[in-house]
N, C-alpha and C positions, 0 to 999 in steps of 0.2 A: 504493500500500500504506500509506504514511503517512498519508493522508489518510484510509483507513478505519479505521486504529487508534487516528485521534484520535474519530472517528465512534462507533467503540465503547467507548473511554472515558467519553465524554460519551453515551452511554446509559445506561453505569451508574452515572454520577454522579445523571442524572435517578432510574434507579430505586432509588437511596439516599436522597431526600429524602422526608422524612415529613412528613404531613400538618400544620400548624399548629396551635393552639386557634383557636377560634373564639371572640371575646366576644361575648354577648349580656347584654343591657342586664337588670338584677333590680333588684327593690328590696329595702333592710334592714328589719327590724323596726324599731319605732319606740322607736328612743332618742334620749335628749333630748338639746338642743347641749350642747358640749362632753363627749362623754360618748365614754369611750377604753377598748384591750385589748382589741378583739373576739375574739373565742376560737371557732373551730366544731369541731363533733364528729358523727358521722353513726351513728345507733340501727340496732341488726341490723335492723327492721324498713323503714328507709329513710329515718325522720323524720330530718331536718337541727334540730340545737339549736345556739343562738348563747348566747354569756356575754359580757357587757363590764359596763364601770365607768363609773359618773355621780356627781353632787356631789348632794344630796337641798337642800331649800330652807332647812337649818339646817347648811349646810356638811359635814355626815356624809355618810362614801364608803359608797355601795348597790354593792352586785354583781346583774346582772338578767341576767335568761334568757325566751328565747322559742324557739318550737318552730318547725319547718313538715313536717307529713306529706305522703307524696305526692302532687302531686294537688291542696293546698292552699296557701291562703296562711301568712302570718307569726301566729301567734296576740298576742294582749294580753300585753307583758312581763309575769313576775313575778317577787317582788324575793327573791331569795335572801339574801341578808344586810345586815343593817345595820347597821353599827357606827362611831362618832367614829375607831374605833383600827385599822380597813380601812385597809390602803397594797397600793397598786401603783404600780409604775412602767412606764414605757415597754420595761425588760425582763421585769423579774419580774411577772405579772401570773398572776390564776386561771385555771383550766379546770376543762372541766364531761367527764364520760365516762357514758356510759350503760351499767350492766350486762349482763349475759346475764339477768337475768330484766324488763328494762325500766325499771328504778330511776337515779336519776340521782345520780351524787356529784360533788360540786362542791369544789374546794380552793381555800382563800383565803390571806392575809397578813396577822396580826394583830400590832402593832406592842407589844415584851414589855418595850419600856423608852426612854426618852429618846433612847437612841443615833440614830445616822442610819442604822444597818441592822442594829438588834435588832427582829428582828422572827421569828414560828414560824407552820408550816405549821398548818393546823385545815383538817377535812372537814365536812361537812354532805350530807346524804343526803336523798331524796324518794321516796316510792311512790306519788306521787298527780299526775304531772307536772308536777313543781314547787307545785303547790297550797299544800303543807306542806313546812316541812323541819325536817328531827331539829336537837336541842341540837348546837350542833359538839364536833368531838372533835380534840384537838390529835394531830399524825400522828408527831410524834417522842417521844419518852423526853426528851429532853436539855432543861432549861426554861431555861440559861443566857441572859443578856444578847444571844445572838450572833446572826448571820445563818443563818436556814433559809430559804429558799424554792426559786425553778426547780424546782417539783413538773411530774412528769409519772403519768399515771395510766393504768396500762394493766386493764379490763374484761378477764377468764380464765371460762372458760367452766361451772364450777363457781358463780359467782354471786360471786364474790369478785374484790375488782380489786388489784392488784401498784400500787405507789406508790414512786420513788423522787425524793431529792432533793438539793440540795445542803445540807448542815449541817455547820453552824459549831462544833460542839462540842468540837473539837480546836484551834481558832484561837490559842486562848492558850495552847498547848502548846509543846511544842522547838519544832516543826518550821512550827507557824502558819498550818499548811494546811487547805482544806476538807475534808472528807470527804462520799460518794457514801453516802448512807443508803437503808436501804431497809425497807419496811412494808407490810402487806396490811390493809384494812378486807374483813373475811373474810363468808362469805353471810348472817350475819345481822348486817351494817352495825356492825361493831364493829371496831375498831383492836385491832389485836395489837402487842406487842413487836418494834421495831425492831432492825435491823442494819447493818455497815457494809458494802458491794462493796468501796468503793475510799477506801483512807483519807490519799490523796495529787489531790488532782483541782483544776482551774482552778477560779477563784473566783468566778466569776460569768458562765459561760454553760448558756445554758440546757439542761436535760437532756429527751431525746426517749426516748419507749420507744411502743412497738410489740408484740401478740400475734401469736406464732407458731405452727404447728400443732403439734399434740399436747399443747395447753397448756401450751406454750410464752411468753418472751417476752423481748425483746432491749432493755436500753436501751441508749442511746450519750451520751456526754456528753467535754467537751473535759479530755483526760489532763494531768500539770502531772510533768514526771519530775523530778527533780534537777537537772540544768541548765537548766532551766525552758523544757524543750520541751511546746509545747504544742497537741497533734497529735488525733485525733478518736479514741478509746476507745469498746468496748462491753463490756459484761457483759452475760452471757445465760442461762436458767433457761432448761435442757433437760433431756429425760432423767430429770428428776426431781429434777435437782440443776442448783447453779451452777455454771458453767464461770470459771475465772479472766478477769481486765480482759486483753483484747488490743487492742492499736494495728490499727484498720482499715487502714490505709495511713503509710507514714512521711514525710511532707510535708516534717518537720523545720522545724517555725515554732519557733526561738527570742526570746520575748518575755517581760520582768518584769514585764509590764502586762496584766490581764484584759482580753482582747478585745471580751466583752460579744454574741460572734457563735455560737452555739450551732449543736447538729446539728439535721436533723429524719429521724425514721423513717417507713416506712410498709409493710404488708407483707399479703398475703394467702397463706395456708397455708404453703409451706415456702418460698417468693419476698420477699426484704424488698428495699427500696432505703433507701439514707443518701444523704444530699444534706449537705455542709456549706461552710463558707467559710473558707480559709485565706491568710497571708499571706505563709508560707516564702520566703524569700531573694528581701524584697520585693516578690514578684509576687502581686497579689490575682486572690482567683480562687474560682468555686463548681465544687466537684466533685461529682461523681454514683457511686457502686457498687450494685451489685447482689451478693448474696449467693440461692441457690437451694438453700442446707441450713441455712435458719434461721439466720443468722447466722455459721455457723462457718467459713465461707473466704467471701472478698471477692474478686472481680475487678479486675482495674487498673479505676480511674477515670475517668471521662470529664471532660474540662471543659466547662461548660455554658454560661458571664455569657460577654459580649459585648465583653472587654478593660481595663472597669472598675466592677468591682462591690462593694458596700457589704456584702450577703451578704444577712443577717437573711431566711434560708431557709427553704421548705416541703416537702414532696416528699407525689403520693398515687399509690402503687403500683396501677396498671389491669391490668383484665380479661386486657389481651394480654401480658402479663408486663412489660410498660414502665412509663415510670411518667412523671406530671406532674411538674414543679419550677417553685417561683415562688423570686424571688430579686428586689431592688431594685439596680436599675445607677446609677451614677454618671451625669449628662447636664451640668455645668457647678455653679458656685458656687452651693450650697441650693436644687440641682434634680436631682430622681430620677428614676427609671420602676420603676412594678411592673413586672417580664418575667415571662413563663410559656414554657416550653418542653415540647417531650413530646418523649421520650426511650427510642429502642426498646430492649429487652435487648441487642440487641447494637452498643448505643454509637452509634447513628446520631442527630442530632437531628434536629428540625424549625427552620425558624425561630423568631426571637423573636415572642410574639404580646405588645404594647404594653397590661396592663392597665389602666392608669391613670399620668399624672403627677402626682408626689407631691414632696413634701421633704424634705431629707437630714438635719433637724433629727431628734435622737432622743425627740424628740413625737409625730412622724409614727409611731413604734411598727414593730413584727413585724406586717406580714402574714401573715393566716391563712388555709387553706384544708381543705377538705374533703371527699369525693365525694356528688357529688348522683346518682349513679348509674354504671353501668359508662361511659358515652361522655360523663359531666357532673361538671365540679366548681365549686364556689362558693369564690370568693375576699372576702377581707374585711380591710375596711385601715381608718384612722383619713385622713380627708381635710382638710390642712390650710387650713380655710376660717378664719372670722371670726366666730362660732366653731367649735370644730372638728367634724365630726362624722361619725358611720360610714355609711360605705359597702359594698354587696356587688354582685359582679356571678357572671353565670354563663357560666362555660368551656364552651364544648362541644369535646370530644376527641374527632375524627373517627378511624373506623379507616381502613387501608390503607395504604400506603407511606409 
């Protein structure tokens, strides 16, 4: 009897394990060495667009974008911006979104005074697939000295896309805290008057947002309370209105230090996942939730990394209600792995599938990724060679257990 109860345990340990990603070998658009902050985004129509950042041959920072429709290769970059007074870095860096009517908006970091992190958000927009792009438009109200960036840009299906960020406009107030701004460049590609969600939030990790059904949309960004816990927050525009900042989960990371490890979201109709990385009473770690009413209630957590992970997370919600996550592990002294894992709704994983080894230098950047389709996603990293340069490969996300 014992022996068939271990029998059927180990059955259904076998039909708990989900199928792995699969890497298969892609190439990047072509950008030039050293050229960093690959960025992907995926057009209702399927076409995959990349944004990253290069040095021009008079030392001025370009931001470029290339497309790929389905079916095709990588088109001839074209250069979105170019400016002496373009900063990114290895966290805060641009991204590109493509509208509901096909138009492309692009957010950059224009540096607004001597400081080491006065710098403000600007948009720039295109209707002719990057061909051309509009005069930029700076995305906040606020012109102070201070830090604006970690824009995220969510496309709503009216033609207008939802923008939030982190801003600095309260920095030099009592309290010297960031505040979570928020902004619409509305359907005829115009910036509207800014506001604040959350006028208490960490200082420098990055913010993710996501559209939800009913034109909806959910961002998440790392909360900073009073005793400087600093735990994974959303705000969400439902209903027609904003719902108040709730704490996704209570990790409880007390830290005085911006961790620099932001959320990332991803969501199809009323199904979102949040993937982020915390370091609560010592223990590092990538978690996973699923929410199935838009954001408004969260599931416990799944933990996903492999016992030591560095975080700097992705996550792309699939067809089966599960969802991909890439995350970078720790493997020894200034040695990494991109992981990817697939992850069912109900908290089962897969193995880790080994993207690439990488460096734990924060040069090596945020890997990004994207969906190339329901069973495909594209990942895309900065590859620390001599010099350094982007890379992208393609997940395939098998269904079945």
């Amino acid at each position: 009897m014992l022996a068939a109860l271990v029998s059927v345990a180990a059955c259904r340990g076998e039909d708990a394990l989900v199928n792995a990603p699969v890497r298969v070998e892609d190439e990047a658009p072509a950008a030039s060495a050293g050229a960093s902050t690959p960025y992907l985004t995926t057009a209702g129509d399927g076409t995959v667009w990349m944004s990253w950042m290069e040095r021009s041959a008079d030392s001025a920072w370009v931001l470029r974008a290339a497309h790929r429709p389905v079916g095709a290769r990588w088109s001839e970059p074209v250069m979105v911006v170019r400016d002496s007074l373009l900063f990114g870095n290895w966290a805060d860096f641009p991204s590109l979104a493509v509208d509901a009517k096909g138009r492309l908006i692009a957010h950059f970091l224009r540096r607004s005074a001597p400081g080491k992190y006065s710098y403000h958000v600007w948009v720039t927009t295109s209707a002719d697939s990057g061909v051309t792009w509009s005069a930029p438009q700076r995305l906040h109200s606020d012109t102070s000295a201070s830090e604006h960036g970690f824009a995220a840009l969510v496309p709503q299906p009216d033609g207008s896309t939802f923008a939030a960020w982190l801003d600095g406009n309260a920095t030099g107030g009592e309290t010297g805290a960031m505040n979570l701004g928020f902004g619409v460049v509305d359907s005829t590609l115009r910036v509207r008057p800014d506001t604040m969600l959350d006028t208490r939030v960490c200082d420098c990790c990055q913010v993710a947002g996501t559209r939800t059904g009913g034109g909806g949309a959910v961002f998440a960004y790392r909360d900073r309370s009073g005793d400087e816990i600093r735990d994974i927050a959303v705000v969400r525009y439902d209903e027609g209105r904003w719902w108040p900042p709730a704490v996704v989960h209570a990790d409880g990371w007390v830290t005085r230090a911006c961790p620099v490890n932001g959320p990332a979201l991803s969501s199809r109709n009323h199904g979102v996942a949040l993937a982020w990385f915390t370091n609560a009473r010592d223990t590092a770690k990538v978690q996973l939730a699923f929410s199935t009413d838009r954001g408004a209630t969260w599931n416990a957590p799944v933990r996903v990394d492999d016992g030591s992970p560095l975080g700097r997370v992705d996550v792309e919600y699939l067809s089966d209600g599960g969802a991909l996550v890439t995350w970078m592990e720790y493997t020894g002294k200034g040695t990494a792995e991109i992981r990817a894992k697939r992850v069912r709704s109900d908290g089962v994983l897969s193995a880790a599938t080994v993207v690439s080894a990488t460096s734990d230098a924060r040069s090596a950047g945020f890997p990004r990724i994207a969906a190339a389709s329901d069973t495909a996603v594209y990942v895309s990293w900065r590859e620390m060679t001599e010099p350094a340069r982007l890379r992208l490969t393609l997940l395939r996300v098998p269904g079945g257990r």
